[in-house]
C-alpha positions as MATLAB code, in Angstrom:
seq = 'XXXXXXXXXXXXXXXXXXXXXXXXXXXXXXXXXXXXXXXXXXXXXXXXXXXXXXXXXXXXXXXXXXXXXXXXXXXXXXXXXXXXXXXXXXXXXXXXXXXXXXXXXXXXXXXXXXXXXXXXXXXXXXXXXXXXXXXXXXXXXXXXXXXXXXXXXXXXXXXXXXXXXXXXXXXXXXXXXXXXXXXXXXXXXXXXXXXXXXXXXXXXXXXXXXXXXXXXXXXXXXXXXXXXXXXXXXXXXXXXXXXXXXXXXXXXXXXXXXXXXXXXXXXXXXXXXXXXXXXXXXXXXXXXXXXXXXXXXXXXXXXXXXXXXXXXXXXXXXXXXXXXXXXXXXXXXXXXXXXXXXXXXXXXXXXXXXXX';
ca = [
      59.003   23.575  113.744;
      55.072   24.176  113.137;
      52.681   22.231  114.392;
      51.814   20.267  111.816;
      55.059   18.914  111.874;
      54.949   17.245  115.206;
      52.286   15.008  113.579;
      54.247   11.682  112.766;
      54.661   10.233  109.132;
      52.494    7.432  107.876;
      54.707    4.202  108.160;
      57.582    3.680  105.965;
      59.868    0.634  104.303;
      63.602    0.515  103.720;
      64.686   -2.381  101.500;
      68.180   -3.622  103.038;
      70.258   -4.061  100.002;
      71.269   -7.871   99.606;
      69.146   -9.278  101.976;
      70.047   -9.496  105.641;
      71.709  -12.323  107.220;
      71.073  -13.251  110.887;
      73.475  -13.913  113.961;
      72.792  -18.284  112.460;
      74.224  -17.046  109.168;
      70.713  -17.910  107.629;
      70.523  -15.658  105.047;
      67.279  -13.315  104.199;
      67.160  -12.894  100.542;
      64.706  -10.338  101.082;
      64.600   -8.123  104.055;
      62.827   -4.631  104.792;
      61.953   -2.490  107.550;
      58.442   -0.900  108.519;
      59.405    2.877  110.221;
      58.043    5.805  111.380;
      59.781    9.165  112.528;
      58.957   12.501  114.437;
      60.868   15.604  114.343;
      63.894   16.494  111.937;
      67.267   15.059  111.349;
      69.924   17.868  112.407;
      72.738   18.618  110.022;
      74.720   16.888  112.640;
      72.992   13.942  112.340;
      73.245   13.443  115.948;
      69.956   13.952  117.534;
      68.695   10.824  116.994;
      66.465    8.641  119.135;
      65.441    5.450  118.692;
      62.460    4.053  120.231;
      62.334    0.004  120.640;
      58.728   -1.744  120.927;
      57.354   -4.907  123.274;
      56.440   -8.111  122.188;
      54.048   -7.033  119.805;
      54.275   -3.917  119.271;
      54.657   -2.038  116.335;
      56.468    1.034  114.807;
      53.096    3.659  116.220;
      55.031    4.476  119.667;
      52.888    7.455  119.533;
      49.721    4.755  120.078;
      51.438    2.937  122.649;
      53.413    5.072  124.119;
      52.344    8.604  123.473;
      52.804   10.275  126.848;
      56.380   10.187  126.402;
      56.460   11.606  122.818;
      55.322   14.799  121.772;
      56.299   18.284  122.137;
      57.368   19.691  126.186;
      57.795   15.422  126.683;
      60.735   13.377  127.411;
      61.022   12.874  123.606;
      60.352   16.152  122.404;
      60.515   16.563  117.857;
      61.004   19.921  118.275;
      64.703   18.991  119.230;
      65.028   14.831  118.694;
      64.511   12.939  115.419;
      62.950    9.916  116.871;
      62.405    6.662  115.091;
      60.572    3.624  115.917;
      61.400    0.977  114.075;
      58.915   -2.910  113.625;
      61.205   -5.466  114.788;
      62.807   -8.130  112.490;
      60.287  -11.651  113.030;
      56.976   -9.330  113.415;
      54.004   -9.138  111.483;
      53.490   -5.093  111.150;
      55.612   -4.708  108.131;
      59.353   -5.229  108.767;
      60.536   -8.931  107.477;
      58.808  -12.014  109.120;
      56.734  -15.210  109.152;
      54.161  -13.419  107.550;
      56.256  -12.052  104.845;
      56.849  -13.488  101.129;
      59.262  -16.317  100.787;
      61.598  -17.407   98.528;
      60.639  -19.571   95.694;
      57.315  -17.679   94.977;
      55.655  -18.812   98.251;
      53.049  -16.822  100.008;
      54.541  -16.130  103.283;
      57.729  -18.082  105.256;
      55.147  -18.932  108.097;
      56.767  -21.660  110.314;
      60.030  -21.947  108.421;
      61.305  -18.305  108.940;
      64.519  -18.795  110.581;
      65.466  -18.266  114.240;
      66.205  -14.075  115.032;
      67.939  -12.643  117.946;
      67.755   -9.656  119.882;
      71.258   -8.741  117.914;
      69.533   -9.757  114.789;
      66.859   -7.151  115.585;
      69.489   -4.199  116.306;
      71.581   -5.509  113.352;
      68.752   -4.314  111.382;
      68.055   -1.165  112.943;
      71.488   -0.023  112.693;
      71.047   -0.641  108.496;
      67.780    1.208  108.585;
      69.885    4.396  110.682;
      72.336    3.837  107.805;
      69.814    4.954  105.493;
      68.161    7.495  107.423;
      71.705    9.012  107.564;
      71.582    8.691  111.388;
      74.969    9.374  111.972;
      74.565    8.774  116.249;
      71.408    8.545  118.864;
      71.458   10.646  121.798;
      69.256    7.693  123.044;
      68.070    4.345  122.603;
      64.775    3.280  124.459;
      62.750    0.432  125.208;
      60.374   -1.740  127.725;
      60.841   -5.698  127.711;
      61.751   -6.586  124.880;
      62.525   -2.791  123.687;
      64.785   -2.725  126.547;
      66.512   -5.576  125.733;
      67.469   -3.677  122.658;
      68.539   -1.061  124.071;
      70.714   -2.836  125.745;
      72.030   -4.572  123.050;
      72.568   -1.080  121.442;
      74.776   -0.129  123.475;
      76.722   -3.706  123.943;
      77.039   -3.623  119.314;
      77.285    0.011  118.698;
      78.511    2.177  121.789;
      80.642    4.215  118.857;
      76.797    5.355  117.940;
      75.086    5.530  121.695;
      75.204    8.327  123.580;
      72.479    6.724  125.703;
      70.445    3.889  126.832;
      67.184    3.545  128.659;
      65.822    0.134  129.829;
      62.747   -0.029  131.254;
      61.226   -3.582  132.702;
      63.603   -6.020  131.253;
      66.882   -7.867  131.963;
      70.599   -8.677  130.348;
      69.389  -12.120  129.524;
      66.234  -14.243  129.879;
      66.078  -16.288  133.600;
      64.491  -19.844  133.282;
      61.603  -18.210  134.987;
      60.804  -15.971  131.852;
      61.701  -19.125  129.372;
      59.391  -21.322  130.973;
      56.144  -19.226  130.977;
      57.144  -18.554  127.144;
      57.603  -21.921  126.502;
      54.136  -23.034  128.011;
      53.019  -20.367  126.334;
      54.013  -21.675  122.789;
      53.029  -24.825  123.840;
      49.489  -23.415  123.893;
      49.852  -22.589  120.500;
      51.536  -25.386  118.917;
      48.712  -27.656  121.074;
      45.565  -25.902  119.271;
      44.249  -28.712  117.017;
      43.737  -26.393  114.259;
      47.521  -25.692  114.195;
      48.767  -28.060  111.355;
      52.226  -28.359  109.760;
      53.446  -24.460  111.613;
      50.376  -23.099  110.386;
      46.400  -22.478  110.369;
      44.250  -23.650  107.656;
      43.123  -20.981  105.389;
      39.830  -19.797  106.856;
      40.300  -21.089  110.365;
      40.617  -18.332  112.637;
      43.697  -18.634  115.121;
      41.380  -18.105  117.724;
      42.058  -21.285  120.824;
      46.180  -21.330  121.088;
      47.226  -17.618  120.355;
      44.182  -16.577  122.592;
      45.661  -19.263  125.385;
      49.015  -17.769  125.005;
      48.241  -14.344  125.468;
      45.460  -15.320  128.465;
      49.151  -16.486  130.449;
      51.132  -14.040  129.347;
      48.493  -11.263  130.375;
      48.462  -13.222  133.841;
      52.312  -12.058  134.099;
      51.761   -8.360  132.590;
      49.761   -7.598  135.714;
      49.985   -8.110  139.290;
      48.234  -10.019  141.902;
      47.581   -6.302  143.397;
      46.008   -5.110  139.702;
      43.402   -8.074  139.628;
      42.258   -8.291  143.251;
      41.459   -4.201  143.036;
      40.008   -4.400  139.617;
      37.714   -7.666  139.397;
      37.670   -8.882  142.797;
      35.557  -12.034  142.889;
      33.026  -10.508  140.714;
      30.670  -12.502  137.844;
      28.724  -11.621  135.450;
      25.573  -13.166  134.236;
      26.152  -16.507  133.455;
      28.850  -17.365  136.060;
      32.178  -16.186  134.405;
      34.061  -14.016  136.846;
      34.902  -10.823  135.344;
      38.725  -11.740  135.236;
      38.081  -14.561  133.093;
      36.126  -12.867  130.603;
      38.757   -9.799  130.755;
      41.814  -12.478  129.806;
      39.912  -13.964  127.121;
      38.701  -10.616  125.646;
      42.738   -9.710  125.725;
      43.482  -13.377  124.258;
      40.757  -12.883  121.480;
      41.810   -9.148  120.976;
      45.526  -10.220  119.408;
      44.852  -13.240  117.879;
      42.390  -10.874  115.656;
      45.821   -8.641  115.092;
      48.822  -10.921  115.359;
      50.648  -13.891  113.757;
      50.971  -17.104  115.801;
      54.117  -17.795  113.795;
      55.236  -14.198  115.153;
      54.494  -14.747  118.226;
      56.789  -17.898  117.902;
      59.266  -16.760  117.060;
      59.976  -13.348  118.749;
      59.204  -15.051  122.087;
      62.311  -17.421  121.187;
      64.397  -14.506  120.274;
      63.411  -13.373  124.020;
      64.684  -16.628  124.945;
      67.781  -16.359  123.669;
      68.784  -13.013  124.518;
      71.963  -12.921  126.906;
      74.596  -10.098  126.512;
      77.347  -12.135  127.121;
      76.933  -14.614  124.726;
      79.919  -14.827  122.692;
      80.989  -12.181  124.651;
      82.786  -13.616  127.282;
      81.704  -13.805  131.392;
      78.722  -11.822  132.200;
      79.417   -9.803  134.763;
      82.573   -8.924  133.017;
      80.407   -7.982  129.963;
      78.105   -5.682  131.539;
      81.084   -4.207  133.764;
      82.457   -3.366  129.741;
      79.136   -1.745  128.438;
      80.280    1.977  129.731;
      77.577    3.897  127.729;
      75.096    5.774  130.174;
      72.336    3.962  131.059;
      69.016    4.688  132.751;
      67.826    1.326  134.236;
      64.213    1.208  135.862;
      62.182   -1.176  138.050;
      58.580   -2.071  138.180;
      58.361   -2.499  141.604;
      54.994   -5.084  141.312;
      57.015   -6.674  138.137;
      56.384  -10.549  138.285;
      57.946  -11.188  135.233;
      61.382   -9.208  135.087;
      61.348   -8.454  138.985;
      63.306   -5.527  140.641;
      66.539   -7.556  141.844;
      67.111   -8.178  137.805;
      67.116   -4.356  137.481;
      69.436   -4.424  140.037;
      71.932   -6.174  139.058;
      71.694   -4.334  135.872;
      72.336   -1.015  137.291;
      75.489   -2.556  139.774;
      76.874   -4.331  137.012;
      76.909   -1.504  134.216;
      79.348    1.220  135.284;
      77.469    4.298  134.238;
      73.787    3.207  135.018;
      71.181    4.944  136.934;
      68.839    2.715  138.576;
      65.058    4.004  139.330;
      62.274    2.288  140.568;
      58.383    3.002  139.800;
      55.721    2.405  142.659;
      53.312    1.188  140.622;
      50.211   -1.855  141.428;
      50.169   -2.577  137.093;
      53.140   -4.654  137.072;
      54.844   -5.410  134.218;
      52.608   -3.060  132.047;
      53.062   -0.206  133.972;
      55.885    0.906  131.743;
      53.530    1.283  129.112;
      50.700    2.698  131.681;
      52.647    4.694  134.097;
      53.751    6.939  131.164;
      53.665   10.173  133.025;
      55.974    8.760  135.421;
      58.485    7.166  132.808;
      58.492   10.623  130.874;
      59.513   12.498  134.594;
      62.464    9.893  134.618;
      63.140    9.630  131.378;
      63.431   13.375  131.306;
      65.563   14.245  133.899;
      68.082   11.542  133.150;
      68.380   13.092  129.882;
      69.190   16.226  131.433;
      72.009   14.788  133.761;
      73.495   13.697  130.703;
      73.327   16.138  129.027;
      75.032   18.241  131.457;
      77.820   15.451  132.093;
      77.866   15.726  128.299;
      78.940   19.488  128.447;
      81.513   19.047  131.252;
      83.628   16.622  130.056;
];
């Protein structure tokens, strides 16, 4: 492969044919998905890997996670086809609040139904389908891209040959519902949110910035501010911290949807492997594709002893822990240490591949 074509594609759509109709059995008359790919699809149609993005996140993993992709790396296009896929609910092209709705309307703002974590994969798997992905030698994600990966390999271990899940959990505690819950609450509270929606013109500046400022507080640790602010101000009294959070608060609600943001932090909410499933230890104990588990060890929000269990319960997971003071971001910062893990896990399987 030259060089030129380790540079990624622009982003892409796939129109699912009929519509797409989610784990409620609400129906999407319309659904598409926003892509982008690096490397080649092998005559196989095996080397596959699917990379699955954060809250809001997008399809550009190499933006927001480019350490780990690129050639020599982890996920290398000289030898993987790797796709990143916008999840179902967002607002960077796939199908979401933001998208047309039925009936001529501009957008389905706050009446696009309720996803899931399934729903998401659901819809991956249909986009593979027309990629003519025929398996994935690996299915990757942070947060909520490792609760996807996850779910991968709990819907389709036929096409898995393995997972990694980085900084996440087999189903949200009450811990992670509540600070998403205050954190809609924030939203839902603005006074300029009217009816599931902002005015046209009004900036959705005061409740998505709110959310964000909390949810940044669990990103990070206690360890990360104290080093990097201290008790510093600047001019006009505002400590440093508090102008960093609402600089990060201000940043997305200039680039996100609040109705997004609604709705994919429910679909956090609601993700549980075992639902439907049966018990869930005795679901996880089932799920016997390889897995790579790993641990932020300064992770507030999905702390180490959820990782844990992870890698006890599944019977062919791997469980590694990063030393890191970033928290729950350091997946996404600590990328030279994710791509040494990621890496050699992918060569233990590969070898356990060959013997067996």
């Amino acid at each position: 492969m030259s060089a030129a074509e380790h540079v990624s594609s622009a982003t892409r759509f796939v129109e699912l044919p009929g519509g797409h109709t989610l784990e409620s059995g609400a129906h999407l008359p319309e659904a598409r998905v926003a892509y982008r790919t690096w490397g080649r699809l092998d005559s196989a149609a095996d080397n596959a890997v699917l990379v699955c993005h954060a809250l809001t996140g997008s399809a550009d993993a190499d933006r927001w996670w480019g350490g780990i992709i690129g050639p020599g790396h982890a996920l290398d296009p000289d030898e993987d086809f790797i796709v990143c896929s916008n999840v179902l609910g967002s607002c960077y092209g796939t199908t979401g609040p933001t998208s047309a709705a039925p009936g001529g309307r501009p957008c389905w703002g706050a009446e696009f139904p309720a996803v899931t974590v399934r729903d998401m994969v659901a819809a991956q798997a249909r986009l593979l389908d027309a990629l003519c992905v025929r398996r994935l030698r690996l299915v990757i994600g942070g947060s909520l891209g490792g609760m996807q990966a996850l779910e991968w390999a709990a819907s389709f271990p036929e096409r898995v040959d393995a997972i990694a899940a980085l900084a996440t959990c087999g189903r949200h505690s009450a811990w992670c519902i509540g600070l998403s819950e205050a954190q809609r609450e924030a939203i839902r509270s603005d006074p300029n949110w009217r009816g599931g929606r902002y005015p046209e013109g009004v900036p959705p500046a005061a409740g998505l910035t709110l959310a964000r400022m909390m949810a940044m507080c669990t990103y990070r640790s206690r360890e990360s501010f104290e080093v990097r602010f201290q008790r510093r101000e600047r001019n006009g009294g505002l400590f440093e911290v508090a102008s960093y959070l609402r600089r990060q608060g201000e940043k997305l609600a200039d680039r996100f949807d609040a109705n997004c943001y609604l709705t994919l932090t429910r679909a956090m909410d609601t993700h549980d492997l075992a639902r439907g499933r049966g018990e869930y230890e005795a679901v996880l104990r089932s799920i016997a594709v390889p897995a790579l588990v790993v641990a932020i060890e300064s992770d507030v929000l999905y702390p180490p002893a959820e990782q844990g269990e992870l890698a006890t319960l599944l019977p062919r997971a791997h469980l590694a822990r990063i030393a890191s003071p970033h928290g729950h971001d350091a997946f996404l910062i600590e990328t030279e240490k994710v791509n040494t893990l990621v890496r050699k896990f992918r060569d233990r399987d590969r070898g356990a591949r060959t013997t067996r």
